[in-house]
VOBASE-137873 format. One record per residue (C-alpha): x, y, z; residue in three letters; residue number from 1. Coordinates in Angstrom, 2 decimals. Example, Ala and Ser with C-alpha at 12.3 -4.5 7.8 and 13.67 -1.06 7.14 Angstrom:
+---------+---------+---------+------+------+
!      px !      py !      pz ! numi ! donu !
+---------+---------+---------+------+------+
!   12.30 !   -4.50 !    7.80 !  ALA !    1 !
!   13.67 !   -1.06 !    7.14 !  SER !    2 !
+---------+---------+---------+------+------+
END
This chain:
+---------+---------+---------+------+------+
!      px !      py !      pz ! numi ! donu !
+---------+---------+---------+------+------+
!  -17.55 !  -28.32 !  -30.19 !  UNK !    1 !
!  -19.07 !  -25.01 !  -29.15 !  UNK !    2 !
!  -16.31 !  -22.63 !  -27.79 !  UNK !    3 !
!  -16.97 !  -20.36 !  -24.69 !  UNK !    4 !
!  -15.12 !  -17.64 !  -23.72 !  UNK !    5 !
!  -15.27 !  -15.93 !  -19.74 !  UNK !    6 !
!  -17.17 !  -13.43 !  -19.51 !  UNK !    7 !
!  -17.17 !  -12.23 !  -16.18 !  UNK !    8 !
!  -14.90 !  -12.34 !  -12.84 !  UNK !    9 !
!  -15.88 !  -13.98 !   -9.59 !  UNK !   10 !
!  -14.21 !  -13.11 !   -6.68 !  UNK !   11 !
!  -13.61 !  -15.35 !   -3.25 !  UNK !   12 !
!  -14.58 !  -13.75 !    0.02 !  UNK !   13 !
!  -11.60 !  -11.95 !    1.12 !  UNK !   14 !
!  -10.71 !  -10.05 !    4.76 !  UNK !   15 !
!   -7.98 !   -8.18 !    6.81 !  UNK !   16 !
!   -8.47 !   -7.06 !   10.07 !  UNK !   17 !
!   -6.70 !   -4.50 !   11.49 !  UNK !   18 !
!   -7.74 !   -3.42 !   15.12 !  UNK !   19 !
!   -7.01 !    0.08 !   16.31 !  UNK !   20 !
!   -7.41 !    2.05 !   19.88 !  UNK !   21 !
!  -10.83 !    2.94 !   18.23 !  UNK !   22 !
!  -11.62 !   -0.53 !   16.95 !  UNK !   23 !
!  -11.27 !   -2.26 !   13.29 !  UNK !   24 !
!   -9.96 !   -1.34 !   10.12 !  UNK !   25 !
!  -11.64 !   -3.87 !    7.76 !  UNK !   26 !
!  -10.56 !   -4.76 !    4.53 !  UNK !   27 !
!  -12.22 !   -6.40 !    1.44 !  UNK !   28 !
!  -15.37 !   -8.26 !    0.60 !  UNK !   29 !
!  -18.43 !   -5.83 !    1.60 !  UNK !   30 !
!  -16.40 !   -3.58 !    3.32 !  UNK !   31 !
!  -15.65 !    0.29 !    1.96 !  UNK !   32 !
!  -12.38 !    1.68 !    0.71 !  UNK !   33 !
!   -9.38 !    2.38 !    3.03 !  UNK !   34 !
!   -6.54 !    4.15 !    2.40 !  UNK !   35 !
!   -2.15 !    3.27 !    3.43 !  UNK !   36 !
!   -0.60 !    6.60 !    3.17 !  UNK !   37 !
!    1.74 !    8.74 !    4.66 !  UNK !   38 !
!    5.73 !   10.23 !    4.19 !  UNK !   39 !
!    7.78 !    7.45 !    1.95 !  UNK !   40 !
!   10.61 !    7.72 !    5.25 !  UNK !   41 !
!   10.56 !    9.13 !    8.72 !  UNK !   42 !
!   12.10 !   12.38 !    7.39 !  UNK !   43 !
!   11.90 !   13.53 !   11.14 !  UNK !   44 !
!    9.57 !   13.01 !   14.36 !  UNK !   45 !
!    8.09 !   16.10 !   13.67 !  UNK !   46 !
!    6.99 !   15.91 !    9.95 !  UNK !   47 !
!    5.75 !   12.34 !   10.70 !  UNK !   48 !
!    3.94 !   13.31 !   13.63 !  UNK !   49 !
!    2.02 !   16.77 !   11.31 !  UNK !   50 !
!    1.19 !   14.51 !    8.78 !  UNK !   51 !
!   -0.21 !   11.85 !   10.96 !  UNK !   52 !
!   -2.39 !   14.41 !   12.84 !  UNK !   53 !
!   -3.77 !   15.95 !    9.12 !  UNK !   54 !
!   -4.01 !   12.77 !    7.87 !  UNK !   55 !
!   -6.24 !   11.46 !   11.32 !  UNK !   56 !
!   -8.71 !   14.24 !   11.03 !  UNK !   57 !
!   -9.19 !   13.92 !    7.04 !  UNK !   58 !
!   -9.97 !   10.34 !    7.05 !  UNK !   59 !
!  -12.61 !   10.47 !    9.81 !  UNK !   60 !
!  -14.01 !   13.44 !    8.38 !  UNK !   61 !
!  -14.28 !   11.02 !    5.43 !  UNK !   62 !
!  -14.99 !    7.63 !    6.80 !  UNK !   63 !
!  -11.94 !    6.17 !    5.50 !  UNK !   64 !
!  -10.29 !    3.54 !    7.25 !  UNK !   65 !
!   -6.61 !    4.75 !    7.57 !  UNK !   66 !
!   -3.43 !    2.77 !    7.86 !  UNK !   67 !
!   -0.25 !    5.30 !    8.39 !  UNK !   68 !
!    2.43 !    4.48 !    6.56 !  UNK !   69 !
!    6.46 !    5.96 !    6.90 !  UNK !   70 !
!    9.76 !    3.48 !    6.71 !  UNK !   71 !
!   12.21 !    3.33 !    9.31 !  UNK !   72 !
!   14.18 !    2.34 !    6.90 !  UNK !   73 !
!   14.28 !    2.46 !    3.37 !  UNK !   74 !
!   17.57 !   -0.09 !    2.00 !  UNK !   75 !
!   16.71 !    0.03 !   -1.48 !  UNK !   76 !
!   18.35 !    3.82 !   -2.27 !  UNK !   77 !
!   20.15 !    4.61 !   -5.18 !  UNK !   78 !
!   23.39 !    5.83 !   -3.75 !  UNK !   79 !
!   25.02 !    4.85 !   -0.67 !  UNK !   80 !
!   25.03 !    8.78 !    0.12 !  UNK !   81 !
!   21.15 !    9.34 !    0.47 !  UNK !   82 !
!   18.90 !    8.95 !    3.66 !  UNK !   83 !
!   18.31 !    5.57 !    4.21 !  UNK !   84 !
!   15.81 !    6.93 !    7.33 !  UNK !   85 !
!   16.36 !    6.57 !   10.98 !  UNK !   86 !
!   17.05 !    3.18 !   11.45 !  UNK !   87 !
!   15.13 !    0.82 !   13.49 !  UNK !   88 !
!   15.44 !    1.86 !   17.17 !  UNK !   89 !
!   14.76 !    5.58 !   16.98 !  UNK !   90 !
!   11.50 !    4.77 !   13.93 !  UNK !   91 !
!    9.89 !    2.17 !   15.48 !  UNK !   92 !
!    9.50 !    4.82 !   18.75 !  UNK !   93 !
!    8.43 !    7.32 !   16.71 !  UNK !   94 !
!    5.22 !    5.23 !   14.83 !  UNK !   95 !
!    4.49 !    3.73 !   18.33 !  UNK !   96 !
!    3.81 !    7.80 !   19.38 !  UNK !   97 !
!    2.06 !    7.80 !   16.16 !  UNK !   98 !
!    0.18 !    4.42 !   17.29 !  UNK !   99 !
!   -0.39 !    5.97 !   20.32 !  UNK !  100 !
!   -1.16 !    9.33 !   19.82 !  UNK !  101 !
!   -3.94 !    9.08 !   17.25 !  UNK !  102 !
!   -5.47 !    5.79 !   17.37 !  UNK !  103 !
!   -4.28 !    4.51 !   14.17 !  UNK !  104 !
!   -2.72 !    1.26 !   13.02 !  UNK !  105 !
!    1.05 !    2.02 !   11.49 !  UNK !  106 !
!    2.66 !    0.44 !    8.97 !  UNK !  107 !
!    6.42 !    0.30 !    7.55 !  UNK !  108 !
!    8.72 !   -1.42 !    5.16 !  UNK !  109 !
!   10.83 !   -5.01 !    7.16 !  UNK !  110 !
!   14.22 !   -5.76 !    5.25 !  UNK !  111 !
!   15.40 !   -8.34 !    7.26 !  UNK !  112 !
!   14.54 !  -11.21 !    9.04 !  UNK !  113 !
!   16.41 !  -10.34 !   12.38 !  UNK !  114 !
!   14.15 !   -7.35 !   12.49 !  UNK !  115 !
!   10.62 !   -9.01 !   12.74 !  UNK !  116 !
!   10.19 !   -9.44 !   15.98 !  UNK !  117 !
!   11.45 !   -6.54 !   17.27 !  UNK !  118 !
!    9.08 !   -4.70 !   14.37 !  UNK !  119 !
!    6.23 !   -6.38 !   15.21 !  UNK !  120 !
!    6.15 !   -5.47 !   19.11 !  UNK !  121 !
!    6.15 !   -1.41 !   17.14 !  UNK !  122 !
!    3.71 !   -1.88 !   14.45 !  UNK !  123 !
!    0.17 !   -3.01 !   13.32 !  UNK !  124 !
!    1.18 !   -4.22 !    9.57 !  UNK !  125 !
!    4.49 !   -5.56 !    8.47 !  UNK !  126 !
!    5.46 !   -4.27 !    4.77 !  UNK !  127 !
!    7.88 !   -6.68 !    2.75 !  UNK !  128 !
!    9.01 !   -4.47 !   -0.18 !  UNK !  129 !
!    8.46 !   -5.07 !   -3.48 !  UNK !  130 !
!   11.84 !   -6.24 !   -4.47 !  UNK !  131 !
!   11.85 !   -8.92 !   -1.03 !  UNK !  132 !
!    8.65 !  -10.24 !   -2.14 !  UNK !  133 !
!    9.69 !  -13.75 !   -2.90 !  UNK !  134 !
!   12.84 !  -13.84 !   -0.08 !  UNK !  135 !
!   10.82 !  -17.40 !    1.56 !  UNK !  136 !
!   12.46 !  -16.60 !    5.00 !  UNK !  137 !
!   11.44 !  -12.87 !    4.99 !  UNK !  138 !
!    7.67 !  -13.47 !    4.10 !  UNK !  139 !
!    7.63 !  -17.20 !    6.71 !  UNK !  140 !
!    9.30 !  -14.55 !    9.41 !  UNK !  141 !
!    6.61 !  -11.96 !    8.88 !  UNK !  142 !
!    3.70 !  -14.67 !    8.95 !  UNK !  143 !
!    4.83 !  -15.93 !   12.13 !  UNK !  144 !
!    4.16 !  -12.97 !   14.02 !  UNK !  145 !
!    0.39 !  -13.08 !   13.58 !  UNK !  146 !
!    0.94 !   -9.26 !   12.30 !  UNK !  147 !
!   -1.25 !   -8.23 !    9.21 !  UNK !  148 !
!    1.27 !   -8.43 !    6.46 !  UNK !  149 !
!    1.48 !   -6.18 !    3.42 !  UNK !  150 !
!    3.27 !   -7.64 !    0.16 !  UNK !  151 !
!    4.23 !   -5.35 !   -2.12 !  UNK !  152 !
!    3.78 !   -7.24 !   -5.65 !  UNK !  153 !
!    7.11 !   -7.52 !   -7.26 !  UNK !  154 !
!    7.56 !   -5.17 !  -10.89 !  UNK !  155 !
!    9.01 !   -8.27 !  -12.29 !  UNK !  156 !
!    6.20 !  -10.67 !  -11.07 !  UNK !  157 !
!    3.19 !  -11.25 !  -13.04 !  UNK !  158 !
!    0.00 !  -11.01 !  -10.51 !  UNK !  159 !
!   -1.23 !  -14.75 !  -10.63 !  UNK !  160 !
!    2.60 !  -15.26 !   -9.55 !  UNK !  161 !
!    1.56 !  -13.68 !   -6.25 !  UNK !  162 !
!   -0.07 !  -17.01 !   -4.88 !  UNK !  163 !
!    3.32 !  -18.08 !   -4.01 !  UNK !  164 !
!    3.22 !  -15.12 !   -1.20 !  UNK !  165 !
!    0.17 !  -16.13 !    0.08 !  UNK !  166 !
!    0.61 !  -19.65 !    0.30 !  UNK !  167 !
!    4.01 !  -19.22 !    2.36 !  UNK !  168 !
!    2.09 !  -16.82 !    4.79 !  UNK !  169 !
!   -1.06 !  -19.25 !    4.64 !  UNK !  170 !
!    1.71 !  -21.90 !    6.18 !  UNK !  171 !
!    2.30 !  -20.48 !    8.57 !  UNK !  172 !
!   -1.20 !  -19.95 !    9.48 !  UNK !  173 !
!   -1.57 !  -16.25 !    8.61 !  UNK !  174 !
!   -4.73 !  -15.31 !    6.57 !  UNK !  175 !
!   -4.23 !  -11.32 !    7.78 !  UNK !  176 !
!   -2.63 !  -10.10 !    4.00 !  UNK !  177 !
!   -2.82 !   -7.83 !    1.91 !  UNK !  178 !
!   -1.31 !   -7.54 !   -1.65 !  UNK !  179 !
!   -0.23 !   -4.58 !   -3.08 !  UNK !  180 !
!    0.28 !   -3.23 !   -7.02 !  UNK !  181 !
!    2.61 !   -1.12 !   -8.02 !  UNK !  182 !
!    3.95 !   -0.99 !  -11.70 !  UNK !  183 !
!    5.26 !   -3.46 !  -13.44 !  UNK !  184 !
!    8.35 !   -3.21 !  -15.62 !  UNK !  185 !
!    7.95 !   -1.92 !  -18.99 !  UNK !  186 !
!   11.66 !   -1.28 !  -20.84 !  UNK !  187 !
!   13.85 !    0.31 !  -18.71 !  UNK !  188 !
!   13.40 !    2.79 !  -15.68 !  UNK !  189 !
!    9.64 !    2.93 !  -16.30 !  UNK !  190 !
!    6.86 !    1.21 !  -14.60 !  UNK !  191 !
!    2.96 !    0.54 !  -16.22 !  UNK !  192 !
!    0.12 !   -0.05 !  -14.02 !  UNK !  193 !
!   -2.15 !   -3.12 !  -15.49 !  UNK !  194 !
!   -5.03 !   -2.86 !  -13.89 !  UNK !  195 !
!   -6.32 !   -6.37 !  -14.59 !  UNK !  196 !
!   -3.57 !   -7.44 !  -11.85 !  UNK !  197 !
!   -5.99 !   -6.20 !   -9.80 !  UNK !  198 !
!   -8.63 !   -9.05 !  -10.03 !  UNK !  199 !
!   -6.29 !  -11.58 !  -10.70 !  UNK !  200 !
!   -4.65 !  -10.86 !   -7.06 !  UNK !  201 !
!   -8.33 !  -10.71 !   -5.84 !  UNK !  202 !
!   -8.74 !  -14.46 !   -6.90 !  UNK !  203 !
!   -5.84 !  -15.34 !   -4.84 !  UNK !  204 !
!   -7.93 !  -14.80 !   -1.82 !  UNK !  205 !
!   -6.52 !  -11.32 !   -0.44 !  UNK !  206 !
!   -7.88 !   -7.65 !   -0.32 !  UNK !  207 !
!   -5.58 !   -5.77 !   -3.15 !  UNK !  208 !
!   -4.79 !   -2.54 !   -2.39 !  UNK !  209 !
!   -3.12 !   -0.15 !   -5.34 !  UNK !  210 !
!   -0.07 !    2.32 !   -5.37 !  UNK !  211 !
!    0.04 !    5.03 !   -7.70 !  UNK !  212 !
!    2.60 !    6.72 !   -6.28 !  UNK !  213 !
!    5.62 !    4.32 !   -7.43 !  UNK !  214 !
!    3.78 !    3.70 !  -10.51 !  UNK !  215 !
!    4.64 !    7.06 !  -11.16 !  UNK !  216 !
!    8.40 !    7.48 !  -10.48 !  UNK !  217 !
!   11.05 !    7.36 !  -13.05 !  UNK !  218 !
!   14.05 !    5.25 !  -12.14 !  UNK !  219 !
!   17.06 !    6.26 !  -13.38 !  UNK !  220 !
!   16.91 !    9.90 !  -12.18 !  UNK !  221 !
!   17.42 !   11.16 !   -8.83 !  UNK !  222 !
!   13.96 !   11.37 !   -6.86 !  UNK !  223 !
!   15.14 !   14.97 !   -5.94 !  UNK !  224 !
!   15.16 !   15.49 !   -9.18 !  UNK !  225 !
!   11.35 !   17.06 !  -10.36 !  UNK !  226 !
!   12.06 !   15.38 !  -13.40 !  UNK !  227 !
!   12.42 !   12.15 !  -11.30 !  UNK !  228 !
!    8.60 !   11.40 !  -11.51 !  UNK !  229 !
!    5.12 !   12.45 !  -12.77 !  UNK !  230 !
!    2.97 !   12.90 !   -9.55 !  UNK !  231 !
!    0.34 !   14.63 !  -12.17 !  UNK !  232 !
!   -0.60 !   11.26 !  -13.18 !  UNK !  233 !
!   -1.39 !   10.09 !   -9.63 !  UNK !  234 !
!   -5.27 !   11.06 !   -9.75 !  UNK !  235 !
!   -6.15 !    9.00 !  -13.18 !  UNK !  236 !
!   -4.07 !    5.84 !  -11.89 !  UNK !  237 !
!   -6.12 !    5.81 !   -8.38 !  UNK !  238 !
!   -9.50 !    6.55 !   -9.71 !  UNK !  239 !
!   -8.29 !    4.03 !  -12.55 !  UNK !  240 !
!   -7.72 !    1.48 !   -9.66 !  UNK !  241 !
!  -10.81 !    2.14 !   -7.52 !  UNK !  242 !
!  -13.22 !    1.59 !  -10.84 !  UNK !  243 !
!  -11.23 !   -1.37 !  -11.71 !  UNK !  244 !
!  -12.04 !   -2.87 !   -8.26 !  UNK !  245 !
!   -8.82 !   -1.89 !   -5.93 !  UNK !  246 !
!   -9.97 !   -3.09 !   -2.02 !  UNK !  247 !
!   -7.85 !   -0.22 !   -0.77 !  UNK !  248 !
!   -5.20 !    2.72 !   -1.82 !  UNK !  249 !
!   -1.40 !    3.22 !   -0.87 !  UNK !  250 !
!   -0.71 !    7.31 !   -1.12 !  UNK !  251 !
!    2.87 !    8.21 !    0.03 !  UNK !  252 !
!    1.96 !   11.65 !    0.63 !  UNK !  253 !
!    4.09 !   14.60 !    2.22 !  UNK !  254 !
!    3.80 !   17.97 !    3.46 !  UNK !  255 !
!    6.20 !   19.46 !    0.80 !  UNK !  256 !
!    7.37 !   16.66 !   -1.60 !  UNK !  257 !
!   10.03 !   18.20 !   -2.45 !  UNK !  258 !
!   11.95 !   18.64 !    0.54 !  UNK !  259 !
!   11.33 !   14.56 !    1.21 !  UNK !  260 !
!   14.27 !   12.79 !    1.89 !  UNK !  261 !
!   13.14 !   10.24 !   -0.57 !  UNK !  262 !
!   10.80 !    9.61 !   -3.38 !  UNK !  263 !
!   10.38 !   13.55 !   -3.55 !  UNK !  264 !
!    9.51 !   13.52 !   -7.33 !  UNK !  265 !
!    6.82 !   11.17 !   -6.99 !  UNK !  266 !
!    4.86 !   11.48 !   -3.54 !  UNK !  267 !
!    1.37 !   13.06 !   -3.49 !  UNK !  268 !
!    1.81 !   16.71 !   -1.77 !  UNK !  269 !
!   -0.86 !   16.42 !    1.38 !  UNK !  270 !
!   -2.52 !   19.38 !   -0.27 !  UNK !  271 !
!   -4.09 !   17.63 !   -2.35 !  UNK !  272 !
!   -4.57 !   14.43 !   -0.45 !  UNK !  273 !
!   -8.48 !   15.21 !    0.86 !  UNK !  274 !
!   -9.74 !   15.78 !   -2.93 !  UNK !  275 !
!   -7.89 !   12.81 !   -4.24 !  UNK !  276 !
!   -9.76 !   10.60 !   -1.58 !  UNK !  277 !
!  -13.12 !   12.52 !   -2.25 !  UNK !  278 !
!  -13.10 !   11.38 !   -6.00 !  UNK !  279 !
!  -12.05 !    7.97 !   -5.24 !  UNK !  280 !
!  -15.45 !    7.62 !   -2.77 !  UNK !  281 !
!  -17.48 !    9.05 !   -5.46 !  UNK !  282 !
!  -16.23 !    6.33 !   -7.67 !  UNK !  283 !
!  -16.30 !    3.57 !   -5.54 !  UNK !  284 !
!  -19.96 !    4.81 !   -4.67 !  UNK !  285 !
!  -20.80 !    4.72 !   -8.12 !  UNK !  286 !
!  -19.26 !    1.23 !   -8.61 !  UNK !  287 !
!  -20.92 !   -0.49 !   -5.89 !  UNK !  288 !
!  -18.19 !   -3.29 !   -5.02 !  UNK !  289 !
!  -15.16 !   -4.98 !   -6.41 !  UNK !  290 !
!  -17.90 !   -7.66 !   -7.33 !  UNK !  291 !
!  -19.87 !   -5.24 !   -8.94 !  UNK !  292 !
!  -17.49 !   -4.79 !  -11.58 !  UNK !  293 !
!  -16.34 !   -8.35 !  -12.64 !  UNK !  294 !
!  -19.96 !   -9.48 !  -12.62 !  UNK !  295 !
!  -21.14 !   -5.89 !  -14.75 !  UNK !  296 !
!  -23.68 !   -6.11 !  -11.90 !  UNK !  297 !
!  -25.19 !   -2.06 !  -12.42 !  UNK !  298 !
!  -25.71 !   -0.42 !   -8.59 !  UNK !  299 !
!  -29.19 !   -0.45 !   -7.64 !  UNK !  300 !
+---------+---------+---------+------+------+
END
């Protein structure tokens, strides 16, 4: 009996569509890359606000569809002492002014069911966290509001074990997701990035988008602690990402890392945001398309 191995990768059609004041953001087959990013938490209306005006006129000086992403909340902290972010009622105002302001879609993390709704009247995409990523009533609540849904893909999941996500959302009759990679466990307090996870999430039917910017923090030691990541590493895991195939990036990026609130160790400094994003054009140009790559399909 002759034995065959598989050689290539075929991806399904995949979409999200995210409309805007200015129109879509589209995500996936045949479209170009976009890019999540922004602060990790609302450190403060007017850092979030800075950021989200920088941000704005980068990406449309660059074509890149942008998402802006900051939490209203961030529940998974390491000490009951540091800033969990400004809660629900004064965050969600402050992305709608974002929302409103600039014409982009806004994004941030949902912890609990009995905050959906009143999240989803605030923002364009609802973000389950990595670690909520299989809590059934979370992910069915999320679905439910016809909102573009983010999952964050689970350190402790493999990718394939993703479909479970998108089935519960496909139940509910929402086909607006996106997956998202960030480090999976490997020993203690460290994270790996494979980048096959990539495709594999791709065959579940949803755009992929990749975050190097948890991949890169340390656990263990205080994110206000320099020691507490290695942001260094940030360029070679997203240009990794966007030659591997990655629909879309997640950047938490920040005026002065540093002097974030939270994942200061490990956030891109907005410095250097507008290069990063120029590489990962030039080698998503020189790929082609996700397809491209699985198929070793050369660019004509």
């Amino acid at each position: 009996m002759e034995k065959k191995r598989i050689e290539t990768v075929e991806l399904p059609q995949r979409k999200c569509v995210i409309k805007t004041a200015r129109g879509e953001i589209r995500i996936g087959s045949g479209e170009g890359l976009s890019v999540i990013a922004g602060p990790c938490v609302i450190d403060s209306e007017d850092l979030i606000m800075r950021t989200a005006r920088a941000l704005t006129e980068i990406t449309q000086r660059l074509g890149v569809g942008l998402i802006f992403k900051s939490s209203y909340e961030k529940d998974n902290r390491g000490s009951e002492k540091n800033w969990r972010g400004p809660m629900a009622e004064e965050g969600l105002k402050i992305l709608a002014k974002v929302r409103k302001e600039f014409g982009i879609p806004v994004l941030s993390d949902i912890h609990r069911t009995e905050d959906v709704n009143k999240a989803a009247e605030y923002l364009d995409v609802l973000q389950i966290p990595a670690y909520m990523c299989q809590q059934t009533s979370l992910v069915l609540a999320c679905g439910q509001t016809g909102k573009t849904v983010n999952v964050k893909k689970g350190q402790f999941l493999a990718p394939e074990n993703m479909d479970s996500a998108v089935s519960k959302l496909s139940s509910v009759g929402n086909k607006n997701v996106l997956l998202t990679e960030r480090g999976a466990c490997f020993g203690y307090n460290r994270l790996v990035a494979d980048m096959r996870s990539i495709p594999v999430m791709q065959q579940l039917g949803a755009p992929v988008v990749f975050d190097a910017t948890h991949v890169v923090r340390l656990y263990g030691i205080s994110s206000a602690d320099p020691a507490g990541g290695e942001p260094r590493f940030v360029p070679h895991l997203t240009l990794a990402a966007v030659a591997a195939g990655a629909d879309a990036l997640f950047l938490e990026t920040h005026p002065d890392p540093m002097s974030a609130k939270c994942d200061a160790a490990s956030q891109l400094a907005l410095s250097n945001f507008e290069n990063l994003m120029k590489m990962a054009i030039a080698v998503r140009k020189a790929v082609g398309t996700p397809e491209n790559v699985g198929m070793m399909s050369p660019v004509q």
